[in-house]
N, C-alpha and C positions, 0 to 999 in steps of 0.2 A: 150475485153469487149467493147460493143460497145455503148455509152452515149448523149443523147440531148443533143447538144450546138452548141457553136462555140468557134473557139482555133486560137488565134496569137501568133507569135513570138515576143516576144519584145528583144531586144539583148542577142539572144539566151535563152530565159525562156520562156517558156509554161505559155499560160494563157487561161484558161480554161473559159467562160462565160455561164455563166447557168439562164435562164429564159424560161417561159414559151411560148407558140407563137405567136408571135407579141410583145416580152416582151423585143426585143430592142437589141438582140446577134447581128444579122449582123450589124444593124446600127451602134453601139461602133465597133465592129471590123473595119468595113468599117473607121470612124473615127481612129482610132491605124494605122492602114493600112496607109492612108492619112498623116501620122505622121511618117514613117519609118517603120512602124511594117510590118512583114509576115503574109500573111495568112496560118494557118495550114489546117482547114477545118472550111466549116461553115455547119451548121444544126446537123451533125451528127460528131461525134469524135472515133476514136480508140483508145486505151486504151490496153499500154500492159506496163510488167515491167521487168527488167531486172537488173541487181547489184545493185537492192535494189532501182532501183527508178523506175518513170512512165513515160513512152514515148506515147504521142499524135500526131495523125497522121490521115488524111483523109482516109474514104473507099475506092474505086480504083474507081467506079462510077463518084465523085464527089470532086476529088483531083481537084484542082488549079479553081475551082467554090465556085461564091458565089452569093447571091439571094441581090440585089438592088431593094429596092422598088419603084416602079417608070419608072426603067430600065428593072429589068425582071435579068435573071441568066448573069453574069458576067465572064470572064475568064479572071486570071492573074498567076502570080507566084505566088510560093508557096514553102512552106519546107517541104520537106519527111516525119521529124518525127521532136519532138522538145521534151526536156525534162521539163514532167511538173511539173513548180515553185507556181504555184498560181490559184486558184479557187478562181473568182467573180460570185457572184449569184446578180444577176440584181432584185434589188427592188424598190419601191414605193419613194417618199421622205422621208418620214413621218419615214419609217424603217429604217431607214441608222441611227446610233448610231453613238454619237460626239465622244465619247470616248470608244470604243468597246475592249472590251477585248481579248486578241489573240483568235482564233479559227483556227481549223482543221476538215478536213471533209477523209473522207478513201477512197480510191479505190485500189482495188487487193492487200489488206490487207496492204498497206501504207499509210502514212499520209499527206496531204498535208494542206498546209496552204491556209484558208477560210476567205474572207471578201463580206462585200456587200455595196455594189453601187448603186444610181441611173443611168438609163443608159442614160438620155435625160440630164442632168445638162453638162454645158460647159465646168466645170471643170472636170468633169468622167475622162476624157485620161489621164491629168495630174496628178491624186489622183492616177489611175491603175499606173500609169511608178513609181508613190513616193511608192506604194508596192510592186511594181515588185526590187526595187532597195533596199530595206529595206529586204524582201527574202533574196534577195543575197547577203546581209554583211554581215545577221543574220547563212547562210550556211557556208560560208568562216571564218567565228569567231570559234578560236579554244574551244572545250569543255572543 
């Protein structure tokens, strides 16, 4: 399945960024990146699953590319595949709820967990790593 965004690594968790164009994917990535994150892919994501979870990964065109604006298309490292933890949909200020209620959003009939973000606030990278880490206690916590 193949989805608009862009996808970093953050210590091994998929994070998926969803806005529309010009709506600030690569610029957050770029920043995550800047901060230890991997790039998965920018613009476009792959999307497949396998023992019950999602794996994101660039198309073969545009593996270890990513678009700077300012610069033009970029080549650096990158991860093959990364399993995905977390869906940010890049919003307005105004949208971003003080207290949001958990959410999930589905692909290839699994769930993943959804939050949103402005993508220009300074804070953005730090608030993505406090739910990328939050994800992952909340996975590892026995049922």
């Amino acid at each position: 399945m193949l989805v608009h965004g862009s996808c970093v690594g953050i210590d091994g968790a998929g994070v998926l960024l969803r806005a529309p164009p010009g709506g600030g994917k690569s610029d957050l990535a770029l920043r995550l990146i800047d901060e230890g994150a991997i790039l998965v892919a920018d613009d476009q994501v792959e999307l497949s699953s396998s023992a019950g979870k999602i794996f994101a990964s660039a198309p073969p065109s545009i593996k270890g590319r990513i678009e700077v604006r300012g610069i033009g298309i970029v080549t650096m490292a990158y991860a093959q595949s990364v399993a995905l933890a977390l869906v940010v949909d890049l919003v307005a200020p105004e949208q971003v709820e003080r207290m949001p209620e958990p959410a999930t959003c589905r692909y290839l009939g699994l769930a993943v967990p959804q939050i949103a973000l402005a993508p220009f606030e300074a804070s953005t990278p730090a608030k993505l790593r406090l739910a990328v880490d939050a994800v992952k206690r909340d996975s590892t916590r026995p049922s």
